[in-house]
N, C-alpha and C positions, 0 to 999 in steps of 0.2 A: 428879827432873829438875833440873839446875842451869839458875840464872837464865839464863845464854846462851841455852840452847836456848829457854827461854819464850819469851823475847826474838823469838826466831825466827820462832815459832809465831804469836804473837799481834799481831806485829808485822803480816807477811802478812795475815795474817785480817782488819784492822784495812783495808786497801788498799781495799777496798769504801763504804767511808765517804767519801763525795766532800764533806760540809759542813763541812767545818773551816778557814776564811776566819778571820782574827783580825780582822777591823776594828768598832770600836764597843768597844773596851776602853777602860777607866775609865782613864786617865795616871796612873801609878805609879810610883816609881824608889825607891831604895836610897840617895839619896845621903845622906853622913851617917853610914854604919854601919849603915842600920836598915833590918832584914830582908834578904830577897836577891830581886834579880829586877826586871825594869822591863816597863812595857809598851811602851817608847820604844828607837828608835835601829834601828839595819839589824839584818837577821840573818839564817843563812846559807842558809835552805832554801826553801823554794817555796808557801808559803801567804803571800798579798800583800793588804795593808789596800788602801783607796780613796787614798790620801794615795802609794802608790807604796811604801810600807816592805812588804820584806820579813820575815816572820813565821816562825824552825823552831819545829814542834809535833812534839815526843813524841806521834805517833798511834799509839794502840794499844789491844787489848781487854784488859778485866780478867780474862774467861777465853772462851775460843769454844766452852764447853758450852753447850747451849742445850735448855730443855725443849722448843720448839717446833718445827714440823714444817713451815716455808713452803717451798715448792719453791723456790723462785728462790737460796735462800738455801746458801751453800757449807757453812756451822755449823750444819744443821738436824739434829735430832736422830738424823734416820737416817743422814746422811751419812757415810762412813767416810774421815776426817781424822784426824790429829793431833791432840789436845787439850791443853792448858795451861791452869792458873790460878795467876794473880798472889795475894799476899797483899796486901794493903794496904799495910803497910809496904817491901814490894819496891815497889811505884807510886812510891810516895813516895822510897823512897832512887835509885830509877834516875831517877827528873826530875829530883832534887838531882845526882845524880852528872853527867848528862849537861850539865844547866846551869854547873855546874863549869867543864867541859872544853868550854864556850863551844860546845857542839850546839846546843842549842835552846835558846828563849825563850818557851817554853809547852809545855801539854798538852791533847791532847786526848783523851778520854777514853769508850769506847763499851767494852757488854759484852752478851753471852749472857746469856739469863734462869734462873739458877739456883733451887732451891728453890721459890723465890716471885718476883713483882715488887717486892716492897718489900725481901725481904731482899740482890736485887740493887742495887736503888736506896740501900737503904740501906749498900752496901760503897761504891758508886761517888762517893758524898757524902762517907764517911768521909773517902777519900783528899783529897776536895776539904778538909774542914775541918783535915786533919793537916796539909797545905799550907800554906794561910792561920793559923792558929791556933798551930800548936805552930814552924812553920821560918815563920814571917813572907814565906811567898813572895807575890811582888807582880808577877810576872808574870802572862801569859794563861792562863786555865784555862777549857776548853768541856767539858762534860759533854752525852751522848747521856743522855737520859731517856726513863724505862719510860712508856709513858703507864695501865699498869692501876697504877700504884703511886698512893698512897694520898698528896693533896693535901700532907699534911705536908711529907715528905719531900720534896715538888715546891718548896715555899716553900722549905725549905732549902737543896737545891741552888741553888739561882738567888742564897741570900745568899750561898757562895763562889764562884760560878762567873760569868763573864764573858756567856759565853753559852751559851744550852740550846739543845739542839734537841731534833724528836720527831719522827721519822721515821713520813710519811706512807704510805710505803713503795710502794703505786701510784696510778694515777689516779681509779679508781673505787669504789664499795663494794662493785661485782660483783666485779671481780678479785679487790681485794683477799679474799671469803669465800671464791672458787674457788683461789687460790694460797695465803694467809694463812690457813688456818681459826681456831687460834688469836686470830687478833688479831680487835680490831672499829673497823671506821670511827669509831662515833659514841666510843667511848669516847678515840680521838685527836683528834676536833674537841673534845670537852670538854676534854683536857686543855690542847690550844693556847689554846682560850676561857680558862681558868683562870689559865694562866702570861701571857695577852696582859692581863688585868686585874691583875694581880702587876705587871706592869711598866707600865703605864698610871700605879696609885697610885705607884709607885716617883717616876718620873720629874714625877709633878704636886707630890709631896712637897719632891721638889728644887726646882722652880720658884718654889714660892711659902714655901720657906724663902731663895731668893737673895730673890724679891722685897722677905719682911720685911726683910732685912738691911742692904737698899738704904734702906729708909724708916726703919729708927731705927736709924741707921751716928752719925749725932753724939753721942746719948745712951748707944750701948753701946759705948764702945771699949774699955772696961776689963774687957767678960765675951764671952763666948764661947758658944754653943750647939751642942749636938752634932749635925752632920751628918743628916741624914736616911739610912735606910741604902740602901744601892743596892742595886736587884736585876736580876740579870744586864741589865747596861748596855746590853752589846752586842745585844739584845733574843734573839727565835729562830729559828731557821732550819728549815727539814726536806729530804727528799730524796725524790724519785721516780724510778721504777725505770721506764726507756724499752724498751720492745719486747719485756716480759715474756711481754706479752698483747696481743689487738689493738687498743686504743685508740689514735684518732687524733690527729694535733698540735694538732686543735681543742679536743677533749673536756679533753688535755693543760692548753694553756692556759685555758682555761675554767677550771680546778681551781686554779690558781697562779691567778689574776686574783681565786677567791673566797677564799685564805688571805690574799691582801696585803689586799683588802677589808676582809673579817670578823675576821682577826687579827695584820691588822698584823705580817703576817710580815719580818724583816726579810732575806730571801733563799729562792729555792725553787732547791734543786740538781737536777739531771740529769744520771742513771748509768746511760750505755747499758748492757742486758742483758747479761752475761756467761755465754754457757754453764758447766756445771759438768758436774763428774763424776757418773755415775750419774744422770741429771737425771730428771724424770718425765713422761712422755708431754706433759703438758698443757702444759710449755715448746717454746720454738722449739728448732731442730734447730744454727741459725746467730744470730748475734747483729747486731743491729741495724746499720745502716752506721754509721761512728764520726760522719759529719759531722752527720746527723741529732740527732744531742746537741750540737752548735754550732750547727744553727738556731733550736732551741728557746731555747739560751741569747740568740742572736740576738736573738731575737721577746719573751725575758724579758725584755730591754733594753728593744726601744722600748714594752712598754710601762709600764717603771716609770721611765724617762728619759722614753721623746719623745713620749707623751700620745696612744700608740695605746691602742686596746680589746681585746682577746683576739679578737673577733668580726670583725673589719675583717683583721686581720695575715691569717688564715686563713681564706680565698674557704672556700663548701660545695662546689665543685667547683675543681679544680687538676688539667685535663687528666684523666688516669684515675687519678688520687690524692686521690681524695676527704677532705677534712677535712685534707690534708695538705700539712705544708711544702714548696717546690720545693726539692731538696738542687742544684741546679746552680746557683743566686742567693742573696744573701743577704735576708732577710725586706721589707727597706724596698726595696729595690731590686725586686723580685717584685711589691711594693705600687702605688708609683710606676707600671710600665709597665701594669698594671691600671685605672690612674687616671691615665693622661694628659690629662683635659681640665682637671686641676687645677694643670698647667706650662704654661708655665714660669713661674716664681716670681719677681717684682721684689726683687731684694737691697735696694733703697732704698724700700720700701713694706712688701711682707711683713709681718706680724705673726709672732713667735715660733713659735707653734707650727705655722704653714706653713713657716719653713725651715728648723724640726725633721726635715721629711719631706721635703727633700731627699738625693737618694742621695748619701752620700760626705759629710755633712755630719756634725760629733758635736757635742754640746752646749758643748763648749769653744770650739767653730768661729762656731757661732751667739752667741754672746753675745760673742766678740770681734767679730765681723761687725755687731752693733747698739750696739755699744761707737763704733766706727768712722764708722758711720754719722750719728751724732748731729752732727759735726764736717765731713764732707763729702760727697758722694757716692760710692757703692763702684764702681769700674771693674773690667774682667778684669784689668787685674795684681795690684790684690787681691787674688786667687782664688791668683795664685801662688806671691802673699807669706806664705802662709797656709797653705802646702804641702798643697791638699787634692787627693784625685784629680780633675784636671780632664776627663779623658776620661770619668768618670761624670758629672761632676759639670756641665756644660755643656750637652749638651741642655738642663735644667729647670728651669734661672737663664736671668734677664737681666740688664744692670748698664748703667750709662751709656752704655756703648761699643758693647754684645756685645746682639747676639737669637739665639737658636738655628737662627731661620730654620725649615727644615721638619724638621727632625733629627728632632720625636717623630712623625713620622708615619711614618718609615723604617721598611718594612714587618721587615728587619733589623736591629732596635736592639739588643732583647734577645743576640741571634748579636754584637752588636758589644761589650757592654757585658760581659756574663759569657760569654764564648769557653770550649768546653771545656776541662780541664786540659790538658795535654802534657807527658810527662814528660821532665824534660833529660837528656840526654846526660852522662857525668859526662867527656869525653872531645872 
């Protein structure tokens, strides 16, 4: 099979992999002559840092063979697909080639469990070290890791790689034994626990290596010490699989609330269910509505921005959708009319984290707003200066000028505030 076709093959396969976000890469560049590749500057494809740069990654598997049998999974062993595998040195020359002809600015990097987990892990590192090491590249590199692979190899990837992840795959340990039998929960909480203390030393290392350097900068200018080494900066991420099974958006965030907790996750993605070919009884028949994987991201916002809890975002009853997100509102907004006797909100008193949880409010909004305030009183043209939705936004402020009057008591607020869709006319 000629590399194109691989290309093809693995490429696809690879489309199922939704974490591959580059932000939290180490700053790197080429200038100089040295090495090739940067982590800086725009670039053409659609993985976007927090800072607004856009990110292309070479996303692709090293092969979609796969000893495992999980149903959800398109690459499962019994699956009848196409197969392809990369050689190491094709990884390596088609990131170089593509970087070349200015495609991308990274890779990212996931694969099918061949042979073993380590002898998988250990191709997937390869590539990362013949990268770094032999072509000096200095761009972003994410690496999918085996979590049954053998710590070593874990420590290693993380020294070429930007950032790891380890897919959690679903929300519970039930599913996961009934869908995944292969895999086991606790052995991917061990490995996140492992790789979350890898990067803990990493980064305390760094710290109290700038510290020293701060306190004896008169005495050493004439030497130098070498760098602490960094391991995967960018820290890790994992992914969970929405409406595989029947778990609720509660149970859902519940689970993302205990990775950021306990390991310091720095992202949890969400991949609505995609039916597959051949699929097996115990999946759905249809796949989950797509907006349902935008609430969740929703509700992942406020609360690793606006200082909700997993518990609060998601009532235990939601009309006859038990533990579940409303898909016709968005999470804060759903919140808010739940909790109307905590509006309306004094823009010139408030404390932060109450006009966090104003609807239509984002944390760039709120600290311009207390920015503001320090210097004079906030009035409604404020609000306008400031382009936020004021039709959300007004019921549940007050300002100098403006009270909402009886607006949260409109037994139609909700019916006012999120209207159902209509679709337009293209005519």
């Amino acid at each position: 099979m000629n590399l194109q076709s691989k290309l093809a093959i693995l490429a696809d396969a690879a489309k199922y992999d939704a974490s591959c976000a580059s932000s939290g890469a180490a700053p790197r560049n080429s200038v100089g002559g040295r090495g090739m590749g940067s982590t800086e500057g725009m670039g053409i494809c659609h993985s976007y840092a927090p800072d607004g740069r856009c990110i292309s990654l070479l996303k692709i598997l090293l092969t979609n063979f796969c000893q495992y049998d999980c149903l959800y999974c398109v690459n499962r062993v019994t699956s009848n697909v196409p197969r392809a595998r990369f050689t190491v040195d094709e990884v390596v020359q088609l990131t170089l080639d593509f970087y070349r002809r200015n495609c991308i600015e990274g890779l990212f990097l996931s694969s099918g469990i061949i042979q073993s987990p380590d002898y998988t892990m250990e191709q997937v590192v390869e590539v990362a070290r013949v990268l770094r090491e032999e072509h000096d590249f200095r761009s972003y590199i994410h690496l999918k890791t085996i979590p049954d692979a053998s710590p070593e190899l874990m420590e290693r990837a993380g020294r070429y790689a930007d950032r790891l992840s380890i897919n959690i795959e679903l929300p519970t340990a039930e599913s996961l034994t009934a869908l995944a039998p292969e895999k086991n929960s606790a052995a991917i909480d061990r490995s996140m626990a492992r790789m979350a203390v890898h990067i803990g030393e990493s980064r305390a290392a760094r710290k109290e290596q700038a510290a020293q350097a701060i306190v004896s900068m008169p005495q050493s200018r004439t030497t130098r010490r070498a760098s602490a080494p960094l391991f995967a900066p960018g820290g890790q991420s994992t992914q969970m699989i929405v409406g595989a099974d029947a778990t609720d958006d509660r149970t859902i965030l519940a689970t993302s609330a205990r990775l950021y907790g306990t390991h310091r996750l720095r992202r949890v993605y969400y991949s609505a269910f995609s039916p597959i070919p051949d699929a097996a009884r115990a999946l759905p028949l249809t796949a989950p509505p797509t907006v349902r994987e935008h609430r969740l991201y929703q509700a992942d916002w406020l609360m690793r921005f606006y200082g909700f809890t997993h518990d609060e975002i998601v009532p235990p009853n939601q009309g006859n959708q038990v533990g579940m997100l409303a898909l016709d509102m968005d999470p804060k907004l759903a919140w808010a009319l739940a909790h109307r006797e905590r509006f309306p909100v004094n823009l010139n008193t408030a404390p932060r984290e109450l006009l966090l949880r104003v609807p239509g409010f984002g944390v760039q909004t709120v600290d311009r707003l207390l920015a503001a305030r320090r210097v004079r009183r906030l009035r409604h043209a404020d609000l306008a200066r400031l382009h936020v939705p004021l039709k959300k936004v007004l019921p549940f402020v007050e300002a100098a000028d403006y009270r909402p009057g009886r607006a949260l008591e409109a037994a139609d607020l909700a019916a006012h505030l999120a209207p159902p869709p209509v679709q337009r006319s293209l005519f």
